[in-house]
Each structure stands twice: as C-alpha cells, then as structure tokens.
N, C-alpha and C positions, 0 to 999 in steps of 0.2 A: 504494500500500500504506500503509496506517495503522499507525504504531507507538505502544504509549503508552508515556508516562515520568511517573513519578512525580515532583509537584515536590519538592528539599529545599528549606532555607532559603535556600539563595544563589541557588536558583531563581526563589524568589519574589521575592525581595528583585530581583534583573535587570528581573522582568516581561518572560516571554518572549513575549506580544504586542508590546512593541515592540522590546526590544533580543535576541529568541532567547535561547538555552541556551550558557551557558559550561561549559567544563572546572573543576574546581575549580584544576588546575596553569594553564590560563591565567589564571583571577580570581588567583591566589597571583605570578604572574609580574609579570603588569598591576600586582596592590598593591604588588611589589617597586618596578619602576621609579618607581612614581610615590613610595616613600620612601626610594629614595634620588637622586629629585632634588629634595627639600625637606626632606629631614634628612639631608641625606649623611654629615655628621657625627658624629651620632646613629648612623647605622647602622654606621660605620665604627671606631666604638669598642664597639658591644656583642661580647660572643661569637659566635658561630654559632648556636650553641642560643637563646642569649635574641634572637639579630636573627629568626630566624623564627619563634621563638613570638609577639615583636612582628608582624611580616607577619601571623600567622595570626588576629592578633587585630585588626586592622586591617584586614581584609578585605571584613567586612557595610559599616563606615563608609566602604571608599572606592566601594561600589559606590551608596551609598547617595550621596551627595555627587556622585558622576559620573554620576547614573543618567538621565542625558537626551543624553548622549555614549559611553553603554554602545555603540549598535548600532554604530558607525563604530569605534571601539576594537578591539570584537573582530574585526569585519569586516575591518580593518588589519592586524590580527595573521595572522588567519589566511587572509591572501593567497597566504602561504610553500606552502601543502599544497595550495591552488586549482591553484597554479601546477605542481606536482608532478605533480598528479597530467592535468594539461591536458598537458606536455610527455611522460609516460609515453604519453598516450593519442593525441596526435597527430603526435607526433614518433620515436614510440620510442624515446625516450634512454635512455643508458644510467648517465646520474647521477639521474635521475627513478627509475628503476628502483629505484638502491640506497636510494636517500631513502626510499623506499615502504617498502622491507623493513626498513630501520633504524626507521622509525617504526610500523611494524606489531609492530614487536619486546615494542613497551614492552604489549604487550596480555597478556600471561600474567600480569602481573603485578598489572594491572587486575581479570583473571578472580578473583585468591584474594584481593585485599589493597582491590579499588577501593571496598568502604563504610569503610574504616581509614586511609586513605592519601589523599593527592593523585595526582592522575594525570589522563592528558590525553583520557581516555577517558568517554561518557558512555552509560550504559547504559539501552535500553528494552527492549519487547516487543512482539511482534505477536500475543499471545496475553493478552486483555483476565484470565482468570484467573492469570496472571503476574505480576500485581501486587500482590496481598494482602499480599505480606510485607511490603513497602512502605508501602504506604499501612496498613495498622494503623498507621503507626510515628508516622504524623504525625497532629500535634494539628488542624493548620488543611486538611483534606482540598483538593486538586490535583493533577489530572493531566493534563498538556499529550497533545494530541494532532497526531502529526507525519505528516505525508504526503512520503514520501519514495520511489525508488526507489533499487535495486543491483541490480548485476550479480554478489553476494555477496563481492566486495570493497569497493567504492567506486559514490560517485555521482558529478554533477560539480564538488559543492561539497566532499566531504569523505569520506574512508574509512566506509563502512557496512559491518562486517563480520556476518555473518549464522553465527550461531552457535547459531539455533533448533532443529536437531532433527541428534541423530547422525548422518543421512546428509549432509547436508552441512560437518557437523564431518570427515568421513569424507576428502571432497574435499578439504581443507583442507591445501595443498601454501606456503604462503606467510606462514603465520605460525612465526617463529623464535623461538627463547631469547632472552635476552636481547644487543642487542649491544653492545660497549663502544665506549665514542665517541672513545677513542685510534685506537681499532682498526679503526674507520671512518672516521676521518680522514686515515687513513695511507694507507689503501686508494685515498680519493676523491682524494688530490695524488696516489699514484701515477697512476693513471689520467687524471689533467691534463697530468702529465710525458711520459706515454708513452703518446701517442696513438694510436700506432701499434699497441700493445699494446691496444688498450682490451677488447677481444673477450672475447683471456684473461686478463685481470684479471677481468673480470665471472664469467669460469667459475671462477677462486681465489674470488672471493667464493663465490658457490652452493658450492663444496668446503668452504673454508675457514670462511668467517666465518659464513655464512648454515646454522643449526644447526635444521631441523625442528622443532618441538614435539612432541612424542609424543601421539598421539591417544587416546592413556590419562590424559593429564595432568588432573587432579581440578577443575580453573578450567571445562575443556570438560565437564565432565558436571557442575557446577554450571550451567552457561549452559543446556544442552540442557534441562535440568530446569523450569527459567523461559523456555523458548524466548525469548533472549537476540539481540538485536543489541545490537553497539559502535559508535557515533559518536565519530571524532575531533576533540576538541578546541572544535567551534563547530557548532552547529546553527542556522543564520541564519534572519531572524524569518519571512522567505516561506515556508518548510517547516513552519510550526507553524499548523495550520488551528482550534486552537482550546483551549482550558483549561480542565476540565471540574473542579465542586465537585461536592461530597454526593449531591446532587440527581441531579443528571445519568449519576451514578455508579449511584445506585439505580434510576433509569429501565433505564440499560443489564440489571443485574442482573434484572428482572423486564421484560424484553424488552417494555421500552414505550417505548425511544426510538430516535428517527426519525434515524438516517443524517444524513438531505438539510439538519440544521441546520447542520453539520461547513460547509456548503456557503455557507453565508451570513459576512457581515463579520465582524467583533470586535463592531463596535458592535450591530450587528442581534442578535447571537447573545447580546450581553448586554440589550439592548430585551429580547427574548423569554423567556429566562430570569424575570426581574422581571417580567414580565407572569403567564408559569408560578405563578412563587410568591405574587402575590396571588390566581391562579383558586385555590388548591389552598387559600392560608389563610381565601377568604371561606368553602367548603367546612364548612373546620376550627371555624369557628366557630359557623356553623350547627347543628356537634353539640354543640354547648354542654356539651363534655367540656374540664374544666381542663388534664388530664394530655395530653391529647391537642395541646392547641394548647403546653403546656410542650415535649413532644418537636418538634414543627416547629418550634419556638423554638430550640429550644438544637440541631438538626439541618442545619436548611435557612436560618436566616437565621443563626445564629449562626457557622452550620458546624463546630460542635464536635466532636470525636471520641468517639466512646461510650466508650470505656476510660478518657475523662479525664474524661468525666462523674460515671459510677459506678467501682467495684473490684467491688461487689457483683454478684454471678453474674447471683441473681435477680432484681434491679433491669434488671440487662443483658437479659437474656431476655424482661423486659417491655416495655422500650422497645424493642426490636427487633420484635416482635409488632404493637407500636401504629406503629415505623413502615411496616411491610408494609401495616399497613388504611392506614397516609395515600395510602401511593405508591397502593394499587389504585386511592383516589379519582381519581387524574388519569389512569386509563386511558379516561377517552369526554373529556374538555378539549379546546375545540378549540382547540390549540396545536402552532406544527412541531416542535415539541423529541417527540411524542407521534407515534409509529408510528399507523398511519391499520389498522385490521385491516379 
C-alpha cells in the first residue's frame, strides 16, 4: 500500500532517501540530548521556557550538522517501539501490551494539535487528493512516497494507525485518552511486584486506566476527512520508495504517470526525472513562446510554488493554463515516469 506524506522543512532538511522520516518530538528529543551534553551548563541555567525555545531553535542546525549519522540515530532510538511491538506480537506480553496502549494514547492529541505542537506522530494518506492542504503550504513542493503495510494498528517497524475512513474509525477499540505516566508507572512496578497478579492488573488497567476515545471525538473526523494514517515516531529509509516534486505531482494529477517508476532506485528515479525534464524543455523551446518556457522555469526546474510566484488571481489562472498545455506535451515522451496508454 502507498501512503503519501507531504515533506515539511525538517523533512527535507533529514532527506528521507537516506536517513527516512523523523517525528518532530524525536528531532526535539535527539537536539535535546545532544545540548545538553555540550552545553550542559548552558542548558542548566536557562529557564524552561527559554531552554526549549533554545532546543526549538537549534533543531534545523543539529540535523543539519549530523545529517550523515541521521539514519543510525533515529534507527537507535526507535529500537524501544520495534521491540514492543515484536514482544506484543510474539510473545504476548503483557508489559508490550500496556506500552502499546500508553503510546497509542498520545495520538488524540496529535489528531487536533499535530501541525501546532511537537508530537511523536507522523501523519500521511493513502488518498493522493489528501494532500492539497498541505502541499499549497509549501514553497519548495515534496512529497515522499511510503510503501508500507498494517494490520490497522501496526506494522513490524512501527504503529501504523489507519484512521482513513469512518468504518474503521468505527473498529477502533485501542486508542485511549490520554495517559498519565505516574499513572502508568505505578501500574507497570505493580505488575513487576506481583507476578502472580499480572492477569488482573492488566484487566485494572483496560477498567481503570485504559479510557476509550469517543468515536465522536472531532481529531477522528478530521482524519476520516483526509483519509489519515499515523506513523509513530520513525519511518525508516526502506519504507520510502521515492520523493516526488512538481512535476511528478502534475503527471499524477493529469493521469500521465506510470506507477512502475515508484519501482526503480533513488538514483535511477532521479537519472529519469532529469532526463523527463530536458525531453519536455527541448519541446518548450521549440514553441519559441517566452512565457511558456518562464512557467517551466520557475515550475519544474525551479520548483517554485505558484502562490509565491504571483498573489494575482489572474496571473495565477494563466500560469496554471500554460502549465496544463506543458504537462499535455509529455503525454507521447518516451519516458517511464509517462503511463504507456
């Protein structure tokens, strides 16, 4: 199954061809430790408010600085939920279990507040019209595409909650309120203490601790609306089959592109591309129209976003016009990126 995700900035900055998709809470956690083991002192005397608006600001740079020890980093980190979710699945334990549902907890939270806030949640779709909100938003157009499977919880690398459409929002018996982490820690020693117990401690938990979401809650019919999966915390670089610009974007949109390039390397998929866009720009120039080769300029090689191009409506309406006739041009190219009719 193909999911897409709209890159942000921390996205790009990662480069999820080689090092995958971070959480924004794990890049903010990552940039913590690594400033306070090189300014501990520093950190140790700001406030709280000014130590993490430091962290927050400090984030592009450490990613940027580390960005060739990104994949092993995140991969390290999020060992913790591999493991979780390996001993849920073949073990049946019964601390995997509660780990599961304390960390599935923090997902409500994500649903109303995750473009505002940090959180360890990363949100795509499996429905390519899902993302327009999105992508208007950014200036340098990207959109990673993920091949993943669930079982509408998890996969083997990481929780994939599947939150696309009311009827399986409907199912949805395992995401809780939120839980407090006194309150789960007390639970998890008892249940160390009292082995013997461990049964009915787990059934206090499901009574007690473990608080249903209401399937009225306004985060799940914002998700259903964007047919919404959540990935937690780390999408690893094997699951991302490819990063798709402008171009690529408009092919999909005007059903002229071919699947089977998804299917090819990094390097091949961008070999082809650049090949793509000089068939398209010898084209362009052959119409010995100015304007024309200005929009593929500032579209497909610059990759600009048309709203930061113009403000003007009708400036907008024209170059959208001129890019329709460029895109029809590469409908006969013989190139794989180009649906074969």
């Amino acid at each position: 199954m193909y999911l897409y995700r709209v890159l942000n900035d921390f996205d790009m900055t990662i480069d999820p061809i080689k090092n995958g998709i971070a959480s924004k809470q794990m890049i903010y956690d990552a940039t913590r430790r690594y400033l306070y083991n090189t300014e501990r002192d520093k950190m140790n005397s700001m406030s709280n408010k000014d130590r993490d608006l430091y962290i927050k600001e400090y984030m592009n740079k450490y990613l940027i600085n580390h960005r060739r020890k990104l994949n092993k980093i995140f991969n390290k980190k999020h060992i913790g939920t591999r493991n979780t979710i390996h001993r849920f699945v073949e073990d049946k334990d019964n601390f995997a279990y509660c780990s599961m549902i304390k960390d599935l907890s923090s997902l409500p939270n994500h649903l109303i507040n995750g473009s505002r806030s940090y959180t360890n949640w990363i949100s795509a779709t499996d429905n390519f019209d899902g993302i327009w909100n999105y992508y208007d938003r950014q200036s340098i157009h990207q959109v990673a595409v993920l091949d993943v499977c669930t079982n509408g919880v998890f996969d083997e690398n990481t929780y994939v909650v599947d939150l696309s459409e009311r009827d399986t929002i409907e199912r949805i018996k395992f995401i809780s309120n939120r839980i407090d982490d006194d309150t789960f820690e007390s639970f998890i020693n008892l249940m160390r203490e009292r082995e013997d117990l461990r049964e009915d401690i787990v059934s206090l938990f499901n009574r007690f601790i473990m608080n249903p979401t209401n399937k009225r809650f306004m985060g799940f019919n914002f998700a259903a609306k964007s047919n919404e999966y959540c990935l937690y915390e780390y999408i690893n670089k094997e699951s991302i089959v490819g990063v798709l610009e402008s171009l690529q974007i408009d092919l999909i949109c005007a059903d002229l592109f071919n699947d089977d390039y998804l299917l090819l390397s990094p390097g091949k998929q961008k070999e082809e591309l650049e090949r793509l866009k000089n068939m398209i720009l010898k084209h362009v120039r052959e119409e010995n129209n100015p304007y024309m080769l200005y929009v593929f300029d500032e579209l497909y090689l610059k990759r600009h976003n048309i709203d930061d191009i113009t403000d003007n409506i009708f400036d907008r309406e024209k170059m959208i016009l001129m890019r329709n006739e460029i895109i029809s041009k590469s409908q006969n190219l013989p190139n794989v990126l180009i649906k074969r009719r």
